[in-house]
NUNU-573243 format. One record per atom (N, C-alpha, C): residue in three letters; x negated, y negated, z negated. Coordinates in steps of 0.05 Angstrom, whole numbers, plus 5000, padded with zeros to 4 digits. Atoms other than C-alpha are relative to their C-alpha. Layout:
residues N
ALAXYZ;...
This chain:
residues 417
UNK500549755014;UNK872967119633;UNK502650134989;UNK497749805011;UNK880267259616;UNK500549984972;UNK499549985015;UNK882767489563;UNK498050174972;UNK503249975012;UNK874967759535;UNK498949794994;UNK501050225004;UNK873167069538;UNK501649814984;UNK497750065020;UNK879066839504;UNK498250074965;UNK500849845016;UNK876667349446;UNK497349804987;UNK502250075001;UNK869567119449;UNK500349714985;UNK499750225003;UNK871166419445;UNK500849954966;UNK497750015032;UNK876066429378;UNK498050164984;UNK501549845024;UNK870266859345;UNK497349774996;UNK501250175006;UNK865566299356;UNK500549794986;UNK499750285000;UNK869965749346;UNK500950094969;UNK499149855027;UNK872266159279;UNK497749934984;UNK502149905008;UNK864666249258;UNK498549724997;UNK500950215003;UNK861965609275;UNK500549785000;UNK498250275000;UNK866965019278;UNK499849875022;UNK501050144975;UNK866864499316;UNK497949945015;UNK502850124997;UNK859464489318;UNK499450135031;UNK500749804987;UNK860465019365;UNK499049895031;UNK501150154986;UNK860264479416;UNK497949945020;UNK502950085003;UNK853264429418;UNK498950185029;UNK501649764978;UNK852165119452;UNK500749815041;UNK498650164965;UNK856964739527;UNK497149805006;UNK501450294986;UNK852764119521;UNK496750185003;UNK503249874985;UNK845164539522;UNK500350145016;UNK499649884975;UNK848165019573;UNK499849795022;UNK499950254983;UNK849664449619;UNK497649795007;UNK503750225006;UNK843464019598;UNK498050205012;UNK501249774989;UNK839764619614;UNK500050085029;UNK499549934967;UNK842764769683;UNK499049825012;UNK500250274976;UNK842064109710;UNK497449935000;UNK503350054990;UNK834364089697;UNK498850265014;UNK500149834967;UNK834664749732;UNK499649965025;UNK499350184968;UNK837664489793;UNK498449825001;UNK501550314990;UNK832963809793;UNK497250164996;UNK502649905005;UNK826264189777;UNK499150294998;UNK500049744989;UNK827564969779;UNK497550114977;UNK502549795027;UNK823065129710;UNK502049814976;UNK499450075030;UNK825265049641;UNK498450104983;UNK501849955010;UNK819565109597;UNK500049994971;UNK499549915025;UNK818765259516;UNK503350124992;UNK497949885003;UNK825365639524;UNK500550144976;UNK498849945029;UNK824766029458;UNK500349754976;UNK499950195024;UNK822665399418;UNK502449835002;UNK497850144994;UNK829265069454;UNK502650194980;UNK497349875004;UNK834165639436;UNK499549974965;UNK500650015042;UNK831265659354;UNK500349625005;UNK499350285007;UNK832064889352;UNK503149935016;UNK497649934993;UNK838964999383;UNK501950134973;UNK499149895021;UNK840865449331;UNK499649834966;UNK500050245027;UNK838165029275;UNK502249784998;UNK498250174999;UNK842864479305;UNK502150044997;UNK497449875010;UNK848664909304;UNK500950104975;UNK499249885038;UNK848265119229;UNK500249784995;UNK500250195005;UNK846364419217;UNK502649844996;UNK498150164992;UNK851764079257;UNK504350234981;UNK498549975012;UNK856964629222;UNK500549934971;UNK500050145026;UNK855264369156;UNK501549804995;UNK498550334996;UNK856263639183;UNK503750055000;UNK497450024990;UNK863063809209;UNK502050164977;UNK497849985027;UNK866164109132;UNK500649754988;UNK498050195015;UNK866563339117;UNK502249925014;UNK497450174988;UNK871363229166;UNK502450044995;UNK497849875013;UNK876263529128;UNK501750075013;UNK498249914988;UNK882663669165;UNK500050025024;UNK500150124980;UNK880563439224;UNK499750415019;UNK500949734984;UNK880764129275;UNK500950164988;UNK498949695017;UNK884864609228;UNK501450115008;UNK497749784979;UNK889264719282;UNK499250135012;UNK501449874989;UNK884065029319;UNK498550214984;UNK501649865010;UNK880565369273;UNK500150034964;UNK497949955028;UNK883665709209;UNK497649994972;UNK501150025021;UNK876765669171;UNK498449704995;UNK500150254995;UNK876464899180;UNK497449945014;UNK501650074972;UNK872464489228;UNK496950044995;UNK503949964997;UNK865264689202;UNK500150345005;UNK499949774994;UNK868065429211;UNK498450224978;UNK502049825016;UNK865066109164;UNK497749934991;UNK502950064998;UNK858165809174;UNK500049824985;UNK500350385021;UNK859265099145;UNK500750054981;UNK499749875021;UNK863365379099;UNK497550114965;UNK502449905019;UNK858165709064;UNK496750004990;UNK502350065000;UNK852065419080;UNK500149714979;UNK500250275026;UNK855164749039;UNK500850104978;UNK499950005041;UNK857565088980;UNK496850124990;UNK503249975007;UNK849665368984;UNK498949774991;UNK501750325012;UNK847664588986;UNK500449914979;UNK498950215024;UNK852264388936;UNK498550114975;UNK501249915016;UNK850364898885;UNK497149965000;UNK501750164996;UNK843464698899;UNK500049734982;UNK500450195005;UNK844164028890;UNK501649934969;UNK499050005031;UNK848464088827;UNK499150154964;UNK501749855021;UNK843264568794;UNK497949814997;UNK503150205000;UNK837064088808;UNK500749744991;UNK499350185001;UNK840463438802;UNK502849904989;UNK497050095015;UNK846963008769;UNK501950115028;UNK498049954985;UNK850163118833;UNK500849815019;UNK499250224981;UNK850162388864;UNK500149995025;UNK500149984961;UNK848062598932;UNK501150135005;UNK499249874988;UNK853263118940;UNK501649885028;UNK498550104973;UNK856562618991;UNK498149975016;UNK501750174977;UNK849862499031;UNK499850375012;UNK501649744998;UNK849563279042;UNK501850105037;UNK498650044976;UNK854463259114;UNK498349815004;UNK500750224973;UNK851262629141;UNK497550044996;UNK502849984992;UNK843862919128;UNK499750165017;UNK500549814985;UNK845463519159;UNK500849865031;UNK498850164971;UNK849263109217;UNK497349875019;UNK503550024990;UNK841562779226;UNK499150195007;UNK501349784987;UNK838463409226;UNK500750125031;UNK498149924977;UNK843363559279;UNK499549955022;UNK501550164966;UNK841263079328;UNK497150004996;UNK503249884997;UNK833763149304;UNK499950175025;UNK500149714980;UNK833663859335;UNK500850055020;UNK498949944978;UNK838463739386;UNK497549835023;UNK501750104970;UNK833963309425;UNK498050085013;UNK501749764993;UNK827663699432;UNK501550245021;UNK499849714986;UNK831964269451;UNK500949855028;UNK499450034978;UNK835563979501;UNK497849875025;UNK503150134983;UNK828563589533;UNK501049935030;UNK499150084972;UNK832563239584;UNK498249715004;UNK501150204994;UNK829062739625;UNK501949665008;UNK498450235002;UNK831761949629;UNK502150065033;UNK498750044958;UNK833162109717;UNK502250294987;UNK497949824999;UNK838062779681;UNK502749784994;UNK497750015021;UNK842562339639;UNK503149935019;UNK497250154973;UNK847761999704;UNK502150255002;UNK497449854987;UNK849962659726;UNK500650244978;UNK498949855022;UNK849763029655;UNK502849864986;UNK498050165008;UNK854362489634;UNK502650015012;UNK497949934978;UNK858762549696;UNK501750315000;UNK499449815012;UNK859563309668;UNK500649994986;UNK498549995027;UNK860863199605;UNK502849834986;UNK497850165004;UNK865562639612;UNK502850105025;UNK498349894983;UNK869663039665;UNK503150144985;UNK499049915011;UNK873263399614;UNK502449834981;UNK498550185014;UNK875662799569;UNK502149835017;UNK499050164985;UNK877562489635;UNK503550195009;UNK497049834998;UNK883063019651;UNK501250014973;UNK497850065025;UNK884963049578;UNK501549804997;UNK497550285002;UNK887562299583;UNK501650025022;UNK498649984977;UNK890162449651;UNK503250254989;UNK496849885007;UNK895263019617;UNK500549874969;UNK497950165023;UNK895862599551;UNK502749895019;UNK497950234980;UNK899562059609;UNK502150075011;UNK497549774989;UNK902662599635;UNK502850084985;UNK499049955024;UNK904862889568;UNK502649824988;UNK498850275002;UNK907362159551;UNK502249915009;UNK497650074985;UNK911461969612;UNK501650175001;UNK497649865005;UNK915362679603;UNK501149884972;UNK499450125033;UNK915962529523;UNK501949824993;UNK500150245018;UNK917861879521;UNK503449975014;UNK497749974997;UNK925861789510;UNK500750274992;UNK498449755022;UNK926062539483;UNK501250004978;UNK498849985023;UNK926162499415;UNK502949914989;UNK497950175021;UNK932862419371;UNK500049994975;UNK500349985029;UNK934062259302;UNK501750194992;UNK498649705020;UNK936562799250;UNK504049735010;UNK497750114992;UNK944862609260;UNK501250164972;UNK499349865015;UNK949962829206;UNK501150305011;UNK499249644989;UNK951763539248;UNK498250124993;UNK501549805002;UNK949264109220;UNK498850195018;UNK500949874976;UNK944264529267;UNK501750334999;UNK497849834998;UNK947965129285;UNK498550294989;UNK499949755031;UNK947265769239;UNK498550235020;UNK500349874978;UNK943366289274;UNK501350264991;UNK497749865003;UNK946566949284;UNK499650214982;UNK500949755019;UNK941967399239;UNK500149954969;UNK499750025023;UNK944167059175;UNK500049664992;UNK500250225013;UNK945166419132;UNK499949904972;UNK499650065026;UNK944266059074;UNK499349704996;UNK499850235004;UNK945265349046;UNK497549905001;UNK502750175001;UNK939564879056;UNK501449564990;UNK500150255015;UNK938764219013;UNK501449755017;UNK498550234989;UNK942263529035;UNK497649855024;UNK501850194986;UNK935563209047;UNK498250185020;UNK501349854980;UNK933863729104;UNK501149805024;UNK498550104964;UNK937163309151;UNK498049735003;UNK501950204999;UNK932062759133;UNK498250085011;UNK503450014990;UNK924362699150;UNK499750305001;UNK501549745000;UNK922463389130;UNK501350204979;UNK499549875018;UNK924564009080;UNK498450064996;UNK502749825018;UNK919264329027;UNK501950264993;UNK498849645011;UNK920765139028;UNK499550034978;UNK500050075023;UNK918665018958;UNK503750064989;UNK497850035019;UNK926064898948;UNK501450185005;UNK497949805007;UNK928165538973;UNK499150184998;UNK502449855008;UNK922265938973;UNK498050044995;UNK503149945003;UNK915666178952;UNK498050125022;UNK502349804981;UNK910966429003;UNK497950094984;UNK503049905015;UNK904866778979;UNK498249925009;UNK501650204993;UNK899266478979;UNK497849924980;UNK500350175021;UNK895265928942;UNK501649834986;UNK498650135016;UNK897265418902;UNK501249745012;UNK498950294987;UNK901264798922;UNK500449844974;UNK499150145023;UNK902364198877;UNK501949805015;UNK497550074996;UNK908963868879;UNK499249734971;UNK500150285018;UNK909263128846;UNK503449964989;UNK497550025020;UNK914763118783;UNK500749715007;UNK498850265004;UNK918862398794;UNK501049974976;UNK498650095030;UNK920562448717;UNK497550084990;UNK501650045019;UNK913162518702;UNK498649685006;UNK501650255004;UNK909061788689;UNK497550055006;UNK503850064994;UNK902361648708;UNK498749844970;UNK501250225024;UNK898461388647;UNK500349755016;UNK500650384987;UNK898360578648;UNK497750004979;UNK501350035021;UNK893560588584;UNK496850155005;UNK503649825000;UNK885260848587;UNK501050244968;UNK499349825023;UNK887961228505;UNK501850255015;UNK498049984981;UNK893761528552;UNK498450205013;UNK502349784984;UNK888461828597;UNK498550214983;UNK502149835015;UNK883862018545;UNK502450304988;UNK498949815004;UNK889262418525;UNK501450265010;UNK499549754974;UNK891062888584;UNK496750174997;UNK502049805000;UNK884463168582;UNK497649954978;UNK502349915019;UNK880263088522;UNK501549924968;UNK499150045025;UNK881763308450;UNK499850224994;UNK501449725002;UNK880063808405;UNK500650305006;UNK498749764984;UNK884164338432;UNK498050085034;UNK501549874964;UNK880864178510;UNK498350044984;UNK503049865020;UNK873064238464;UNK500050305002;UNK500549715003;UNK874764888441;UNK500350215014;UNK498649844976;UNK878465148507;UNK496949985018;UNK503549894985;UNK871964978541;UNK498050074997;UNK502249765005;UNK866765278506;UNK501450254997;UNK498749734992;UNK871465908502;UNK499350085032;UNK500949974978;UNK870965858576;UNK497350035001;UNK502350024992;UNK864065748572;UNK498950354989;UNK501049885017;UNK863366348520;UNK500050275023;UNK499949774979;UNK866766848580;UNK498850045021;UNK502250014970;UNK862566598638;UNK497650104992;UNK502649905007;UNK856366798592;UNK500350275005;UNK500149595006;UNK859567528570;UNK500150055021;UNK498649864983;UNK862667668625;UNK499650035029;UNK499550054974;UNK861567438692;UNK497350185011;UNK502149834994;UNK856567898739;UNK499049815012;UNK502650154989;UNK850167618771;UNK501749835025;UNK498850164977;UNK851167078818;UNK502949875010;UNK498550114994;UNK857066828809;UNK500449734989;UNK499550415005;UNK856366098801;UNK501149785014;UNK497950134982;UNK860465918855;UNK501050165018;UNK497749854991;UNK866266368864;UNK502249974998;UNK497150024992;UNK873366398895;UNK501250184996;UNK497649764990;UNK878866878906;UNK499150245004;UNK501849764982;UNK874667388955;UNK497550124975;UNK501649945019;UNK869167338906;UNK500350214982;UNK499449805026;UNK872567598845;UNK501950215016;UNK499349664997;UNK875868148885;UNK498150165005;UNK501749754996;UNK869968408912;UNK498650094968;UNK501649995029;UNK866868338841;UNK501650234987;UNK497449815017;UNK873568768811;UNK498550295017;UNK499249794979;UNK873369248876;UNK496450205004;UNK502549915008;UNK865869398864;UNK498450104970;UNK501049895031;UNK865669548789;UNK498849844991;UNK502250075025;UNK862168988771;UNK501649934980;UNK497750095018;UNK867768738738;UNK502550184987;UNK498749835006;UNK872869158698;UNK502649814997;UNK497650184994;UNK878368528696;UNK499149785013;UNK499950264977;UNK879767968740;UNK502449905003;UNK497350095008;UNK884567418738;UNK500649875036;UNK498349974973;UNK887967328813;UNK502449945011;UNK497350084996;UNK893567088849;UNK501150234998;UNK499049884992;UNK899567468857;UNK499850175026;UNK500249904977;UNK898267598928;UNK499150165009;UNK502349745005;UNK892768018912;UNK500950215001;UNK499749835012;UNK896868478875;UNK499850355016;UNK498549734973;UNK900068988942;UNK497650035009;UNK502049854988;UNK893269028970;UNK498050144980;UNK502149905012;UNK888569178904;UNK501350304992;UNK498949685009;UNK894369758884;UNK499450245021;UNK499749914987;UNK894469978948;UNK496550135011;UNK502850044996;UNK886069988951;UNK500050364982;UNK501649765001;UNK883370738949;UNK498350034976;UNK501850005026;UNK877970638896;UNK501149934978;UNK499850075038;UNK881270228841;UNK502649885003;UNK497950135001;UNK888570128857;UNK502050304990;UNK498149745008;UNK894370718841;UNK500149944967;UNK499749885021;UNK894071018777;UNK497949864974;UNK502950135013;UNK886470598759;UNK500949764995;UNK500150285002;UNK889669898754;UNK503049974986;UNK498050175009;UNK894369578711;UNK500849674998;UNK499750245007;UNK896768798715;UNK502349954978;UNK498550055030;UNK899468358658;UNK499649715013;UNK500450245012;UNK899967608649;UNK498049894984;UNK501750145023;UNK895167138621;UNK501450024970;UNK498350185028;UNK895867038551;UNK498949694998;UNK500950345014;UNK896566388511;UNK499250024978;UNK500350085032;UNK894566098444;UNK500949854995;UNK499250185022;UNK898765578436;UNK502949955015;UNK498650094988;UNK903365498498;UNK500550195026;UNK500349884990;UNK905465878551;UNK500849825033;UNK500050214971;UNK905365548635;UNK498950175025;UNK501349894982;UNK904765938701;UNK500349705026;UNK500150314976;UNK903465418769;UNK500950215013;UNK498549914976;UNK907365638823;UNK497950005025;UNK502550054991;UNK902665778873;UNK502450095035;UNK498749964973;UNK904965818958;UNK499549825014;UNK499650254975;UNK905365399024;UNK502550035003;UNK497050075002;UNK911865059029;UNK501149995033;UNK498549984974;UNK915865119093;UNK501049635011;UNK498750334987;UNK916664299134;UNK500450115020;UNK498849994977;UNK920064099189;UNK499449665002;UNK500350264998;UNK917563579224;UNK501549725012;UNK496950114992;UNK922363009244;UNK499249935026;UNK500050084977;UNK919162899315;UNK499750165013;UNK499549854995;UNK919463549326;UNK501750005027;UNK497349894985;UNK924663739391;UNK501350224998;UNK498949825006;UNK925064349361;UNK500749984967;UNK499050205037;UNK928064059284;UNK501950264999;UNK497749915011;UNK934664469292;UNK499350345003;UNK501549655004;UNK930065179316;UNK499749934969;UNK501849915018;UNK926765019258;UNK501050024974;UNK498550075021;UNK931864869201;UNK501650285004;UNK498349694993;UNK935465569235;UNK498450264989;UNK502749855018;UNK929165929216;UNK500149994979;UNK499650085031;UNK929565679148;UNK502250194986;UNK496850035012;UNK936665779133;UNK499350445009;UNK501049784996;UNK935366459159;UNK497950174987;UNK501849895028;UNK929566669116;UNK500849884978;UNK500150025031;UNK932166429056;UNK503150174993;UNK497549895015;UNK938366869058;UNK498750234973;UNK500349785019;UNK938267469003;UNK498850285014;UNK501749664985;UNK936568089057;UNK498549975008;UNK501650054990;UNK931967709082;UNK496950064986;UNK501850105018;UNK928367549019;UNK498450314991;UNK499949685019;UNK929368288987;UNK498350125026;UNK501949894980;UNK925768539055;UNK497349894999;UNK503050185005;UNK920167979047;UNK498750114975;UNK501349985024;UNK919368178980;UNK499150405009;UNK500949634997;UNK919069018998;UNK498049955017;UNK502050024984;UNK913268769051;UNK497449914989;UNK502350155014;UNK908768469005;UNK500049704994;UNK500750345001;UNK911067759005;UNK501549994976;UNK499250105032;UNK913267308939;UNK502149805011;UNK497950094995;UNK920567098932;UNK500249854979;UNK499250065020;UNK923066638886;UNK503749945004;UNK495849994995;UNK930966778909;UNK500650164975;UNK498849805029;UNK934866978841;UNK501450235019;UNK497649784990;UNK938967438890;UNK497750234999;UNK502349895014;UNK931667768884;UNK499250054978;UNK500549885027;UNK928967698824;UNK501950054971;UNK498349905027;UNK935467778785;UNK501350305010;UNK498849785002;UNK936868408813;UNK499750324985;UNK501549795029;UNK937069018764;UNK498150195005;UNK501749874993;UNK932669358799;UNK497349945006;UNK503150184996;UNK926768838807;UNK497750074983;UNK502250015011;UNK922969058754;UNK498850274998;UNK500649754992;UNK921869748776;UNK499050055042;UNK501250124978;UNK919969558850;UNK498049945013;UNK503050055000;UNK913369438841;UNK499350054983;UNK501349945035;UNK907869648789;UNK499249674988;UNK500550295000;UNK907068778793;UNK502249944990;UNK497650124997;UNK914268638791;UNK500549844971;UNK499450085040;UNK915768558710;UNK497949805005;UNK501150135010;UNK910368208701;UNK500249765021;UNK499250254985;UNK911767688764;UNK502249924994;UNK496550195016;UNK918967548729;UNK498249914979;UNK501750135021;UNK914667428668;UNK499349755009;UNK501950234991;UNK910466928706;UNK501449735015;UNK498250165001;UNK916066628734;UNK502549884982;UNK499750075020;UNK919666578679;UNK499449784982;UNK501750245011;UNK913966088653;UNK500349755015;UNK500350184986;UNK914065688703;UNK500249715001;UNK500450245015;UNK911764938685;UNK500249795033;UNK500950174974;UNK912664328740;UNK496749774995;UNK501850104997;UNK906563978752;UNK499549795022;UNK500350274976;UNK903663318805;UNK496850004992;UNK502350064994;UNK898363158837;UNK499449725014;UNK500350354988;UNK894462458846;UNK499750035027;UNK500149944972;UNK893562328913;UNK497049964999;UNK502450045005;UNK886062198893;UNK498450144989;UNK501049715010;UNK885262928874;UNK497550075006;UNK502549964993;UNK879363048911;UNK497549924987;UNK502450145011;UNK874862528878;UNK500050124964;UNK500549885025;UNK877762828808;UNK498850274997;UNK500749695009;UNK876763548821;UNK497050025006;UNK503850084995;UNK869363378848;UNK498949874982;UNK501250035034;UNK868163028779;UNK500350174979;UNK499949795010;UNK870363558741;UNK499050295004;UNK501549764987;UNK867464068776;UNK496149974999;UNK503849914996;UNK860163758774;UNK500149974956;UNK499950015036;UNK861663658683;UNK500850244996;UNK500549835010;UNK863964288677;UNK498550165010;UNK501749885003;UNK859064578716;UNK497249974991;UNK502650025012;UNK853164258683;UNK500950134974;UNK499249935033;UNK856464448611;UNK500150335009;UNK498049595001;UNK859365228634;UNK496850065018;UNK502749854984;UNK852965418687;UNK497549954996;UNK502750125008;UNK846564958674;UNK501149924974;UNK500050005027;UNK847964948606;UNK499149694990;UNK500250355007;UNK847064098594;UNK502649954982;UNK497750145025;UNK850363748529;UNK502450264993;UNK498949895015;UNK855463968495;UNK503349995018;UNK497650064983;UNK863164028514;UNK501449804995;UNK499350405011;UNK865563368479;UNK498949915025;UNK501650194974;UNK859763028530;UNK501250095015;UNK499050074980;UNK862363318585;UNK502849965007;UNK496550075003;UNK869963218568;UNK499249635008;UNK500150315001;UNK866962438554;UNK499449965021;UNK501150074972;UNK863462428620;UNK501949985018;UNK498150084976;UNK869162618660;UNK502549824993;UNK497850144998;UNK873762208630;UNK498349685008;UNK502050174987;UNK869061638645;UNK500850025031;UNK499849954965;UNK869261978722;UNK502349905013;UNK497850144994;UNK876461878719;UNK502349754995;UNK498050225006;UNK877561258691;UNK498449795026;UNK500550204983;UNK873060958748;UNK500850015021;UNK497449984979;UNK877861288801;UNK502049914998;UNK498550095011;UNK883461088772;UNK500049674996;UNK500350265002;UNK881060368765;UNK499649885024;UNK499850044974;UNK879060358838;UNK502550005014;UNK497350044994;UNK885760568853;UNK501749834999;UNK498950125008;UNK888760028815;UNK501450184974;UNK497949955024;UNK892660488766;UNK499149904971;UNK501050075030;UNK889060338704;UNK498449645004;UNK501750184992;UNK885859648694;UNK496750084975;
């Protein structure tokens, strides 16, 4: 089909993940009882139990976490999974503590094959030469892995002390330890973006359970979270009990909302927005009450060390991180953190954002992350949303609960005994 089919393809594989799958193998399953018998019978109740399996099986495929993100930029359960599990979760976190939010991928993964089998209604005399189809494909994939392999192997070299050679549209110093494993653009720029967390080597990990209790509960967190709790009552419009980024812009960009707190990234497109950007919008900085801390938020720029292209890629680098580079990145809409940028006397007139993104960098606090993040931010996330959305106990309880949550990660880990 070309380059239409191309199209097609990447809107499915976008939409539905990996599940997308599903549709090849009942085409196929389908043909081949064609060919052997020339009727295919309950055809609508096949294609609706098809479709069931494909929402189903996109569900299944958001636990696989990374797995397919090269393929598909809205991860391997795709748009569909996406949003059909934060439907489950919320669900299951309104009705219940929240223990089965891990059974909610491998029920749907059941469901998956439930429905698939019905639809597909292959008989035991199809399965030889459906198999012989379906394994045709994996069989050439190992045939150009081998391939892949016997060119490969003896390529790679290791990083050497010669510097890769400067490319011709500009330069600028890059760190010692680029010539090692990998560089974090962190250290010479900001991309725009989300947030990244970067691990301080001069901060400690608690060794103590008092230690812990003290990172997150005390009467300062108490009062900070029913404050929070007090804004989600005033303030927030209908239905937002599980919202992101997109969320609260449409919420701003539709009036239900008259402020909204947002990345930077935001900023060039909401000014630039017809209805409520120009002359109708002003940004500022959070305030504080006791302390002031912005997170650096971006994707960092690596280089991978088995790479064959290490010294393209360190030339690239060295090359975007000069000063005309940056000062053009920054006039496009992207976020610099080069002083040859933001110290220049004209930065804070540049943008109707600008001042206040020196402000915010300005603040700028280092921060780390456990590597066991996941299991904390999924405890904290089901305590404060029983305390902030289903309204359960008080904020003490659910400060006590999750520190509870994370002293039994933490103990699994080993860090704490």
């Amino acid at each position: 089909m070309g380059v239409p089919g191309a199209y097609i393809s990447d809107l499915l594989l976008q939409t539905f993940g990996l599940a997308i799958v599903l549709v090849p193998v009942a085409l196929i399953t389908w043909g081949v009882r064609m060919v052997r018998t020339h009727h295919l019978g309950f055809f609508g109740l096949r294609l609706s139990l098809l479709l069931l399996a494909l929402l189903m099986m996109s569900v299944a495929c958001v636990g696989l976490g990374d797995v397919g993100a090269a393929a598909t930029h809205a991860g391997p359960g795709g748009l569909v999974g996406l949003a059909l599990v934060g439907r489950f979760r919320e669900l299951v976190l309104t009705h219940s503590s929240g223990g089965s939010l891990a059974l909610i991928e491998p029920a749907c993964a059941a469901l998956a094959f439930i429905a698939m089998a019905p639809a597909l209604g292959m008989n035991r005399t199809d399965l030889p030469l459906i198999f012989r189809i379906l394994r045709a494909p994996f069989i050439w994939s190992v045939w150009l892995f081998r391939a892949g392999v016997g060119l490969w192997r003896g390529r790679p070299q290791p990083f050497d002390n010669n510097e890769p050679p400067a490319p011709e549209i500009g330069y600028a110093e890059i760190p010692a330890k680029a010539k090692g494993a990998g560089v974090s653009g962190q250290d010479l720029v900001s991309m725009s973006g989300g947030g990244g967390t970067f691990l301080n080597p001069n901060t400690k990990f608690p060794q103590q359970a008092w230690e812990l209790i003290q990172f997150i509960y005390s009467p300062d967190a108490i009062k900070g979270l029913e404050f929070y709790k007090s804004i989600y009552k005033c303030c927030t419009p209908p239905g937002m009990t599980n919202a992101y980024m997109q969320e609260g812009l449409d919420a701003f960009k539709s009036g239900q909302v008259a402020m909204m707190m947002n990345w930077f990234a935001f900023f060039p497109g909401l000014y630039k927005d017809p209805n409520v950007g120009g002359d109708k919008i002003g940004f500022f900085v959070n305030p504080s009450d006791k302390g002031k801390g912005s997170q650096l938020g971006g994707q960092g720029i690596s280089v991978v060390a088995y790479s064959p292209n290490r010294a393209e890629a360190l030339s690239y680098i060295k090359w975007f991180a000069t000063p005309d580079v940056q000062k053009k990145w920054w006039a496009l809409g992207g976020y610099s953190c080069h002083k040859a940028v933001l110290n220049d006397p004209g930065f804070k007139k540049s943008a109707p954002f600008a001042a206040e993104f020196l402000d915010a960098m300005d603040q700028v606090v280092d921060f780390w992350a456990d590597p066991s993040y996941a299991q904390l931010l999924l405890a904290e996330q089901k305590r404060i949303h029983d305390f902030v959305v289903a309204d359960k106990g008080t904020a003490k309880e659910a400060l006590d609960g999750l520190v509870a949550d994370w002293k039994k990660v933490f103990k699994e880990d080993g860090k704490i005994k």
